[in-house]
N, C-alpha and C positions, 0 to 999 in steps of 0.2 A: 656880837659877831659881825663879823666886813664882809660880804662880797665885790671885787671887783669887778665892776663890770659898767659896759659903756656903749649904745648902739653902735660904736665905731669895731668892734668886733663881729659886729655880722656884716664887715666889708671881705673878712675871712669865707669869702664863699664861692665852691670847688666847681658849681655847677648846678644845677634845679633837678637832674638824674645824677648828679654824684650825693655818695654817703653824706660826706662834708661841707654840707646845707650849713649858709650863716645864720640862718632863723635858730639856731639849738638851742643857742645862750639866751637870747630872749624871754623862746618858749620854756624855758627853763626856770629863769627868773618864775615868769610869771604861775607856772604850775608850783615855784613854792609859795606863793602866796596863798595860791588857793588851798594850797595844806595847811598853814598855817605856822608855817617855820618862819620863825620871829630873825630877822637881817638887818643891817642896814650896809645900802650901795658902798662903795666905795670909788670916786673918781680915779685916773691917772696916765699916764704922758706915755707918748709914742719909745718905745725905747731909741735912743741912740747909736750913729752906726759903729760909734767906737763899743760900746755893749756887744753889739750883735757880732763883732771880729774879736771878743773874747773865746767864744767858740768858734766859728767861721773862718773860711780861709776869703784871703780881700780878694781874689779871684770869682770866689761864688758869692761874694755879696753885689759885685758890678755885675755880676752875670744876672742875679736877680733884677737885679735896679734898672738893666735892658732890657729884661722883656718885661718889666712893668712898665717901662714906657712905652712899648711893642704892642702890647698884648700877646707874644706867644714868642721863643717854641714854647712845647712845655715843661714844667720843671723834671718832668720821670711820665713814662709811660702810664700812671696811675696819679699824676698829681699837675692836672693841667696848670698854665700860665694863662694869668690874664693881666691886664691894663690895672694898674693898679695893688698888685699882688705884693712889694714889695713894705710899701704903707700897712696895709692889711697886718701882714706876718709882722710889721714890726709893732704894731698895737696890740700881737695881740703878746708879746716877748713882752714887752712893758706892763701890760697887766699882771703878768709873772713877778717881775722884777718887784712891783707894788705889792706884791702878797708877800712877797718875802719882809718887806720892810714891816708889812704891818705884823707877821708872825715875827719879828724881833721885838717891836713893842707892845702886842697884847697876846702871843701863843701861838694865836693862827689865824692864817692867811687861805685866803681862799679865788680860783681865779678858773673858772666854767670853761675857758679858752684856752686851755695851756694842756701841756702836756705831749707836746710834738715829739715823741721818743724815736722814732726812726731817722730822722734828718743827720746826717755825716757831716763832719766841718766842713769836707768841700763839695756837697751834694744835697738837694732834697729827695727826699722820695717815701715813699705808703701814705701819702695822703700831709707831709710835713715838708713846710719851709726852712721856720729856720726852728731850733733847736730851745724853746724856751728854759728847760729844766737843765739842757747842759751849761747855756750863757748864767743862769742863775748859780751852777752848782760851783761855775769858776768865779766866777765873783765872790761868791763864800770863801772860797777860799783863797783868795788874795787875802780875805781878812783873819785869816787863819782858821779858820773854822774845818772841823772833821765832818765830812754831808752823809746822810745815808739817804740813800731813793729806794722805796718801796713799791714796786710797780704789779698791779695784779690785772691790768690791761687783758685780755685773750691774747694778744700780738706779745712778742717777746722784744722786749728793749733793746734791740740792737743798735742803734747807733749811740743810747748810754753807755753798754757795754763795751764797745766798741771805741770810745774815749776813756775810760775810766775803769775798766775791766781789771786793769793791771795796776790799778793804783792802791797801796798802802790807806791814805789818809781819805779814800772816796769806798763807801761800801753800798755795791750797785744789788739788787735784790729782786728775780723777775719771776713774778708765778703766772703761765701762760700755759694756753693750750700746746699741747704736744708738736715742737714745728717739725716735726715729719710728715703733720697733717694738716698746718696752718702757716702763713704767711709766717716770719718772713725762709722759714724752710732753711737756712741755710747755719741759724746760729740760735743759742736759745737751750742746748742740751746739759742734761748732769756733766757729760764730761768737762766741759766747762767751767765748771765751779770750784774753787778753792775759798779760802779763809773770808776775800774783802768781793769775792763775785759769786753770788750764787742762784741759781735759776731750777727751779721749779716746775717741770715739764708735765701738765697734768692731762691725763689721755682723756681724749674724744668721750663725751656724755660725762664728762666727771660732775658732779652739782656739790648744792652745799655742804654735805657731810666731808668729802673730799676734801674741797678747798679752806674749809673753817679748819679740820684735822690737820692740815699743813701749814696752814696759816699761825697754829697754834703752836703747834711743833719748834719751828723754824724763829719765828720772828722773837717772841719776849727773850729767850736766850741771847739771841744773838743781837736786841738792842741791850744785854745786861754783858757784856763782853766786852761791847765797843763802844759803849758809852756815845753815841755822837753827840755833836754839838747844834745840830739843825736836821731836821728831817723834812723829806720834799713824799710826798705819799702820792702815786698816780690812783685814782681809782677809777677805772677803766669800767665799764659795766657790759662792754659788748660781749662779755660772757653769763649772761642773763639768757634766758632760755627765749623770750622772745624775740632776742637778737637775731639777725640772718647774715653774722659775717663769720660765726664760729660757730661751732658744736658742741660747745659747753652749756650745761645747764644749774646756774647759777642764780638760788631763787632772790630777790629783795632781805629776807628773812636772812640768809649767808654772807652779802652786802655791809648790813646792821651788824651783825656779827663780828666780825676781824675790824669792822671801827670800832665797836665796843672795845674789843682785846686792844687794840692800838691805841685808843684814846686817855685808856686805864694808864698803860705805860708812860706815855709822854706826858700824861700830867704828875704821876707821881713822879717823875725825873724832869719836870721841867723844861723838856727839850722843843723849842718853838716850832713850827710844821706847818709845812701850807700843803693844801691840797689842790690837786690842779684835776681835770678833767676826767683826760683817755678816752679811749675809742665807747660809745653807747647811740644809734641810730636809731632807735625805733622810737617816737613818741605815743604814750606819756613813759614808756618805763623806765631808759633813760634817767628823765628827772626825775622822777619816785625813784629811782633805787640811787641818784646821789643825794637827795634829797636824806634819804633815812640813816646816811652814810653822816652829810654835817650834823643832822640831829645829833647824831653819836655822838659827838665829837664836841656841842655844845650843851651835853645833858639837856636837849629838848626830845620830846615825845611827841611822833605823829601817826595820825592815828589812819591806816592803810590796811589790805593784806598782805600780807610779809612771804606765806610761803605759799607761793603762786607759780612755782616751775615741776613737773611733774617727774621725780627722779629714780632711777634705780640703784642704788648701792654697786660700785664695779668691782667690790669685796678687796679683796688683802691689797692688790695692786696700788695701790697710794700709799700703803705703809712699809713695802719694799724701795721705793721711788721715795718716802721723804729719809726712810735708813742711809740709801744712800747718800742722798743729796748733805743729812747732818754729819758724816761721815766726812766728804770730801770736803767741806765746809767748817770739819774741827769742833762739831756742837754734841758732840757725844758723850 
């Protein structure tokens, strides 16, 4: 199993009081060692700017490129500019780009850095520059490839949806805290969802029985439907209970769980998969709960406490909410 990864992504860093501390990946690395989850590094190159304008509009890439040579303004009210910013964002889209290649020649790709879901072709913003999972999921499909993105972030993938929402041959996937109550507020609901878009909106204190229960629901059906041909999996962890950017309580033990169910899938179907980061702030839990996540996924075993968020059952309410959701979704 590969990790990509390279001190040149902890040049990705928002600020020493912003969330989006470049140390994660490191401190990351390094807490899986002390677990004991068996890796080895993986090198690789800056992406390119014609890569990065496969998503991107050439407007907002000079616009990056000026305030990296600037140091400001900033990129969005929540995702400052600095000197150098533009380098940064593009090491860390190339560590993307490299998990993909290596999930084509060994299953799966793996990249600590990635997972920039909010970024607009002509915008950054929530804490993202440029858009690694969309530049990746166009490239796939140059080569004809069908992508599905699995995103269980707390934040709801708006600017994948947002590219890709209405596409046939792209099936975009978002289980996220309720945004009536969470970032980005605006997009993220059942209404939303038909056949190749569907989003998962899971109310304020949901924990693992919730999120496993839909996760189970929703997902093997609908990778036995659509057979993709590459899956891109976000596993976001900031909905872990000792997270503080969401209200989700999402134990380690729930984490391990829907990798299990996912990893089941795409190895008896073959379908190559890289996993990339998503939003997790608080060390060490963070790294333990992706940590117990690639376990999964390369049948290793480590040995933690799993269920470590203290939850209440919110009763019928997630099984009204995943009816619907397989309904408007055609998974009935």
């Amino acid at each position: 199993m590969k990790i990509v990864f390279s001190e040149k992504l902890s040049l990705l860093h928002l600020g020493n009081n912003h969330p989006m501390r470049g140390d994660r990946y490191e401190k990351a690395i390094q807490r899986f060692y002390e677990l004991g989850l068996n890796f080895e590094i993986s090198d690789f190159s800056m992406a390119e700017e014609s890569e990065i304008a496969l998503f991107h509009t050439t407007d907002y890439i000079q616009k990056v490129k000026e305030i990296s040579r600037k140091g400001y303004p900033d990129i969005s009210p929540d995702t400052p500019g600095f000197k150098g910013i533009y380098e940064a964002a593009a090491w860390s889209v190339g560590a993307t780009l490299k998990a993909v290649e290596i999930a084509k020649q060994e299953g799966l790709g793996i990249n600590l850095a990635g997972g920039w879901h909010h970024a607009f072709p002509e915008t950054g913003r929530g804490f993202c520059i440029f858009s690694d999972t969309g530049i990746s999921i166009q490239k796939l499909r140059k080569e004809g490839k069908k992508v599905m993105i699995i995103d269980y972030d707390a934040h709801h993938g708006d600017g994948i949806q947002r590219a890709f929402g209405e596409e046939e041959d792209i099936i975009t996937v978002s289980f996220h805290q309720d945004p009536a109550t969470l970032y980005p507020y605006l997009t993220g609901y059942i209404e939303e969802t038909h056949k190749t878009n569907i989003n998962v909106p899971l109310p304020p204190l949901s924990g693992s029985e919730e999120f496993v229960y839909a996760f189970s629901e929703i997902i093997p059906p609908l990778i036995n439907r659509e057979s993709p041909d590459f899956l891109i999996v976000e596993m976001g962890v900031d909905g872990h209970c000792g997270c503080y950017v969401a209200n989700l309580s999402i134990s380690k033990a729930g984490y391990r769980e829907v990798a299990v169910i996912l990893s089941k899938i795409v190895k008896e179907k073959g379908i190559p998969t890289v996993l990339v980061r998503g939003g997790g702030f608080v060390y060490p839990h963070y790294a333990d709960a992706w940590a117990v996540q690639i376990a999964a996924f390369d049948d290793q075993s480590i040995e933690m406490p799993l269920n470590d968020c203290i939850t209440k059952s919110i009763g019928t309410e997630i099984h009204r909410i995943v009816k619907e959701v397989k309904s408007k979704a055609g998974l009935n």
